[in-house]
C-alpha positions as CSV (number, residue, x, y, z in Angstrom):
1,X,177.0,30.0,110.8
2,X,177.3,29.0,107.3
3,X,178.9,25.7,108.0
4,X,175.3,25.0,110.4
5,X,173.2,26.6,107.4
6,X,174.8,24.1,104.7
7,X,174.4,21.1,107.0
8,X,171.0,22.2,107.7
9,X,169.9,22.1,103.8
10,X,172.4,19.1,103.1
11,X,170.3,17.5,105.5
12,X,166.5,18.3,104.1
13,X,168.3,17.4,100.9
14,X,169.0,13.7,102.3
15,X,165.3,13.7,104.0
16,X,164.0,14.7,101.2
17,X,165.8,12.0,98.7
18,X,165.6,9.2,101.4
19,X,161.4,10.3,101.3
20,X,160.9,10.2,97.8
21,X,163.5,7.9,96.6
22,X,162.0,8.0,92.7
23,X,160.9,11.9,92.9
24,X,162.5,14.3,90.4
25,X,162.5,17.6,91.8
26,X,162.2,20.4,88.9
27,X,164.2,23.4,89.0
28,X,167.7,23.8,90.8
29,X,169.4,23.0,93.8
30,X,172.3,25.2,95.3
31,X,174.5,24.1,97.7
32,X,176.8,27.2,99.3
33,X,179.7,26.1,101.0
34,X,183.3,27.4,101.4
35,X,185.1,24.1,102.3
36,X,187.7,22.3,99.2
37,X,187.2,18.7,98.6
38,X,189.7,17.0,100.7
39,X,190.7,14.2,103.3
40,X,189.8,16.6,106.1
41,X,187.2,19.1,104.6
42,X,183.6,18.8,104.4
43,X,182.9,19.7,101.2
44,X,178.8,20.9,99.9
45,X,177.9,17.1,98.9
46,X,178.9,13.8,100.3
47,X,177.6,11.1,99.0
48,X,178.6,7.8,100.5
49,X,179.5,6.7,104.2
50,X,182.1,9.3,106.0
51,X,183.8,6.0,107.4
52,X,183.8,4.4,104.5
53,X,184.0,4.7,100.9
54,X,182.6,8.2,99.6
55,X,182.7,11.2,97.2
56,X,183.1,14.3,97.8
57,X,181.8,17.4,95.4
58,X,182.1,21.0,96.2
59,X,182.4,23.8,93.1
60,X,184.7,22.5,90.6
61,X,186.4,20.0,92.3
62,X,185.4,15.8,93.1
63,X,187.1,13.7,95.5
64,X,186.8,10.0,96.0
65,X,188.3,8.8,99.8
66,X,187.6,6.1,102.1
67,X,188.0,6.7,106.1
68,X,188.6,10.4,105.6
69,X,191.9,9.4,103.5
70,X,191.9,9.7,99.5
71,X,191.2,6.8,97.6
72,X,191.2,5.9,93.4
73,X,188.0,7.4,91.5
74,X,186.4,5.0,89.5
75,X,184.0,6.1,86.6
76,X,182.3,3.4,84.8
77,X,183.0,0.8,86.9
78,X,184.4,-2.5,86.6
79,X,180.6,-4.0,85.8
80,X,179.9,-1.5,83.1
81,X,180.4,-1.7,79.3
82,X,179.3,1.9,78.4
83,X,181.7,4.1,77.1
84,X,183.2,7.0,78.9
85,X,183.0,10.5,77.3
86,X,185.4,13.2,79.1
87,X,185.1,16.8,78.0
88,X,182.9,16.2,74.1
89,X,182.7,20.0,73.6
90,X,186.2,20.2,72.8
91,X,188.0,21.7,76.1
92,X,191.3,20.5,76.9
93,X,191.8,18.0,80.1
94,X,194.5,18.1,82.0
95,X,196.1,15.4,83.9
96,X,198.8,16.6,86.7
97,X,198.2,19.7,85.4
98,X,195.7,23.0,86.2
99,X,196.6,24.3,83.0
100,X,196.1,22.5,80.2
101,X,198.0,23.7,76.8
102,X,196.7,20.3,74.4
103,X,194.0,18.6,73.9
104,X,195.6,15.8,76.6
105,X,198.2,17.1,78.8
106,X,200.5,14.9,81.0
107,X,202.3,16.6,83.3
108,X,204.4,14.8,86.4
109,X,204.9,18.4,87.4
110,X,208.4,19.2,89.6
111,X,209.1,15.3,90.1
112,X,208.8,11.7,88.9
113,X,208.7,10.3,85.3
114,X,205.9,11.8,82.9
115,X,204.9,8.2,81.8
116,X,202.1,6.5,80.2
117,X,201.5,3.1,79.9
118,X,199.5,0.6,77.7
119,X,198.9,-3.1,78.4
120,X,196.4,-5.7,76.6
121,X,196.4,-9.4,77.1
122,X,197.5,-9.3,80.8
123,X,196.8,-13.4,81.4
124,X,198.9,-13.9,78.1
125,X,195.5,-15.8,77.0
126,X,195.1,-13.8,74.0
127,X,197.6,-13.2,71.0
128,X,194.8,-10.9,68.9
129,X,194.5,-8.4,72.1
130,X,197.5,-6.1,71.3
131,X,198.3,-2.3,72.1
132,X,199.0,0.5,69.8
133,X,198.3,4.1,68.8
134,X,196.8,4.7,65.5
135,X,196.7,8.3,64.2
136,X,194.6,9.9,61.3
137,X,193.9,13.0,59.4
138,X,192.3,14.0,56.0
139,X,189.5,11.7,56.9
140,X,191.7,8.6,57.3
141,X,193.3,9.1,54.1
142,X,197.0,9.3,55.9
143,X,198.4,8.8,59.0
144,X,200.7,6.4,61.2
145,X,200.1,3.6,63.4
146,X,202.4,2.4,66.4
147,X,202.3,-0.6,68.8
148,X,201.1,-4.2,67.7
149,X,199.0,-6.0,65.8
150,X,198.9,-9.7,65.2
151,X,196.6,-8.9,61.9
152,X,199.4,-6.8,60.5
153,X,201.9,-9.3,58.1
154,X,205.4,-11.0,59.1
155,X,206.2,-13.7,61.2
156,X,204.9,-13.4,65.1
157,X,203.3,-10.2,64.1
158,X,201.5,-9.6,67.4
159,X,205.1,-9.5,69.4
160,X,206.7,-7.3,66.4
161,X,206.8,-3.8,67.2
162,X,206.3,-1.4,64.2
163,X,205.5,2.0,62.7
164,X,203.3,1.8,59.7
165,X,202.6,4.6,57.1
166,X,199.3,5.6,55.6
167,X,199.3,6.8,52.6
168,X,196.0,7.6,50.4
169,X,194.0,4.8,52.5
170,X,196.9,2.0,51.9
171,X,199.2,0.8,55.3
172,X,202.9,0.3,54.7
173,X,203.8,-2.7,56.8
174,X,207.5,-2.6,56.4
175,X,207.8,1.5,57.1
176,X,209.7,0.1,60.6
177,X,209.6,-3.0,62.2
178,X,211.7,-3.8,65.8
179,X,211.8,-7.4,66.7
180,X,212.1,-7.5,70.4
181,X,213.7,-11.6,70.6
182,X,216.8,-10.5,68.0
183,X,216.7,-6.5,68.4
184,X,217.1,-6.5,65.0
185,X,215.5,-3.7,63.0
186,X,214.5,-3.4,59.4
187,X,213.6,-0.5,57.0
188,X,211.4,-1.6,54.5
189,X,211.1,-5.0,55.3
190,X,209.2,-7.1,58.2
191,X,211.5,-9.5,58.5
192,X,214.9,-8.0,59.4
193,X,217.7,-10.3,59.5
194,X,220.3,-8.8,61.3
195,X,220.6,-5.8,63.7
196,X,219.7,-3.3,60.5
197,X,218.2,-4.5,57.3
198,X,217.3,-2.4,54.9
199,X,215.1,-2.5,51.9
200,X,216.3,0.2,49.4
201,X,218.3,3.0,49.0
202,X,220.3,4.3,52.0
203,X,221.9,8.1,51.7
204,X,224.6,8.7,54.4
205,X,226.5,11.6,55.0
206,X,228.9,9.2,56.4
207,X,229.4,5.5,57.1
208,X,232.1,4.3,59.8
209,X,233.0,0.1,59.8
210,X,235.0,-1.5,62.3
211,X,237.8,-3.9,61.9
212,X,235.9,-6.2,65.0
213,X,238.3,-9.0,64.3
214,X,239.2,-8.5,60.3
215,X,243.1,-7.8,59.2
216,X,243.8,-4.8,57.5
217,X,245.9,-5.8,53.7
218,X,249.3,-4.5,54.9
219,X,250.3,-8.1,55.2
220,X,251.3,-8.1,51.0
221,X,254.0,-5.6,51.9
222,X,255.3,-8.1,54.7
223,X,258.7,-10.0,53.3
224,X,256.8,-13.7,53.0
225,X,253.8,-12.7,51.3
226,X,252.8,-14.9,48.3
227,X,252.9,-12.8,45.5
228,X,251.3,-14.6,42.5
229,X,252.8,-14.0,39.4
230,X,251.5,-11.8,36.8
231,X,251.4,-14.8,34.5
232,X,249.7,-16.8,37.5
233,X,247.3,-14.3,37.5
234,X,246.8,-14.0,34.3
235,X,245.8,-17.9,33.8
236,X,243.2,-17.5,37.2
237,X,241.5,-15.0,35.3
238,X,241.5,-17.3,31.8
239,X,240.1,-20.1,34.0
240,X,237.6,-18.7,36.6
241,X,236.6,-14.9,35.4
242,X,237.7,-13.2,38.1
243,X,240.5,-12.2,40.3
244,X,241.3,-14.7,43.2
245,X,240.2,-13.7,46.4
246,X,237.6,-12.0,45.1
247,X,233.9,-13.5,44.5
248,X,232.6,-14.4,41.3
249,X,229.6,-12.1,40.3
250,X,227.2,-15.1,40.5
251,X,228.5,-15.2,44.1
252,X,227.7,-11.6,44.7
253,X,224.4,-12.2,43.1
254,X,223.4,-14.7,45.1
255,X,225.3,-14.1,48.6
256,X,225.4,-10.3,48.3
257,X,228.2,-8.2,49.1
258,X,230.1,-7.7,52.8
259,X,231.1,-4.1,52.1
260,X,233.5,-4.4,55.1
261,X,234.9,-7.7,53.3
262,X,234.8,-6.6,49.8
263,X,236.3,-3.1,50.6
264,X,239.2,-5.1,52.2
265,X,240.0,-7.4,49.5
266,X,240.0,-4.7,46.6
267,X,242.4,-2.8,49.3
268,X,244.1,-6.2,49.1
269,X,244.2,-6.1,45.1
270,X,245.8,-2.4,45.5
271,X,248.4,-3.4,47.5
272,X,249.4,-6.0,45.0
273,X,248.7,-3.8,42.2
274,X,251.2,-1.6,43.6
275,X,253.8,-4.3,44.0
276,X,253.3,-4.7,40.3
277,X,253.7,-1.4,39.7
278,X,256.7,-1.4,41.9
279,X,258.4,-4.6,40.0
280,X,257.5,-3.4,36.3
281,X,259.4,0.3,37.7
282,X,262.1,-1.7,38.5
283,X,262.5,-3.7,35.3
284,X,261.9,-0.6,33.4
285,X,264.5,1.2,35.1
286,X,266.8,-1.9,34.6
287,X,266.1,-2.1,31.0
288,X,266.8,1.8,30.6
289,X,270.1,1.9,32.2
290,X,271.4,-1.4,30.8
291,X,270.1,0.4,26.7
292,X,271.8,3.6,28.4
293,X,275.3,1.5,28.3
294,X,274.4,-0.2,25.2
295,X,274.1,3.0,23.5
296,X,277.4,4.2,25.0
297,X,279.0,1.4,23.6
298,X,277.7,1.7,20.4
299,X,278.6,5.4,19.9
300,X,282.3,4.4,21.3
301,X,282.4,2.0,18.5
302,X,281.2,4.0,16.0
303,X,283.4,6.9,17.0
304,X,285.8,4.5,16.7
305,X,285.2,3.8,12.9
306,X,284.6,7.1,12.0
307,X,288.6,8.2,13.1
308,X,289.9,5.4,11.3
């Protein structure tokens, strides 16, 4: 009975429209019906062809199908250049989700992937059409911005992906950059160099290096090694200002230091400090046992005298 009774004014409704195509009627219009808005329902308003592509509207809920079977809802379609406003009084929307907890919330509920995707410049036709998220607060004064942007600074900007600072109204470029052709990623800099670069102080609570191919020092204790002499030594420093094997300090200046390298060779330079250390023990010890006899003899010889 109700069913006939909303088909019945869902029907003057359509006479009525299809009559007076421009008319505006003045007051409201209520609909009753008990049917959801689904593939097989009939819900309070249809508008568009059962057979075809329609939507359906009954209490809270709007459908789009086509041929009884759900199809994509479009709003503003592909012709349209207005903007879209969803929800300006400040309500949450929910997307997956009845229950909305955020101002946007995602949900991919008991299965698949929660995932959201950005794309710009689909026909690669473009460079200047990039994708990011930019985030403010305190009227624009800070924030962060994420993605691309071929008018931000460094080389191929608008393939480099980075995370810039704001800071008082002023963008920090070099906050992170991740360059997608090397992988290599700087901190403080837009153009890293090698798989980190870094720009500035770095505080570790611990730093680990590899061998990956280098020799530990342990060959100077190996019988063979070339042990320069002190005097040798010596001489290189007179000549060149530095150790050998070790760079000058214009080197380091202009090359920079290999800490993996460097910490080597100075491991290098105190294993052959030790043999140093070793040899002058020796000699010292030599030198106090042959004085040891010396003495001996002397106080033989004097004992001698003195009994005479």
């Amino acid at each position: 009975m109700i069913f006939r009774k909303t088909a019945l004014i869902l029907f003057l409704f359509i006479v009525a429209i299809s009559e007076a195509q421009n008319e505006t009627i003045n007051g409201n219009l209520t609909i009753n019906s008990t049917a959801d808005v689904g593939a097989s329902q009939n819900p309070a308003l249809v508008i568009g062809q059962r057979s075809g592509h329609h939507i359906g509207i009954d209490g809270n809920e709007i459908g789009a199908f086509y041929n009884n079977s759900f199809s994509n809802v479009y709003i503003n379609c592909s012709l349209s250049t207005s903007n879209t406003v969803l929800n300006d009084g400040g309500g949450k929307i929910g997307m997956g989700t009845p229950y909305p907890s955020e101002l946007l919330h995602i949900s991919a509920r008991n299965s698949g992937d929660g995932v959201i995707r950005l794309e710009s410049d689909l026909d690669n036709n473009n460079e200047g059409d990039n994708i990011r998220i930019e985030m403010y607060q305190d009227g624009g004064l800070h924030g962060a911005l994420i993605g691309f942007n071929q008018d931000w600074p460094g080389s191929q900007s608008d393939n480099i992906f980075r995370i810039v600072t704001r800071q008082n109204g002023i963008n920090d470029y070099s906050t992170l950059t991740i360059d997608p052709f090397t992988s290599f990623v700087g901190i403080g800099t837009t153009e890293p160099d090698s798989k980190l670069t870094v720009k500035g102080k770095v505080h570790a609570q611990e730093v680990k290096l590899d061998l990956v191919g280098s020799v530990a020092p342990d060959y100077v204790f190996k019988e063979g090694y070339n042990l320069k002499s002190l005097e040798e030594v010596e001489r290189h420093i007179k000549d060149k200002g530095h150790l050998p094997n070790i760079p000058s300090a214009r080197e380091m200046e202009e090359e920079g230091i290999d800490m993996k390298e460097m910490n080597l060779k100075l491991l290098e330079k105190i294993e052959e400090l030790t043999l140093y250390i070793i040899e002058q023990q020796n000699l010292i010890k030599q030198q106090k046992e042959y004085f040891s006899g010396e003495m001996k003899k002397m106080e033989y010889k004097l004992e001698n005298l003195l009994n005479k």
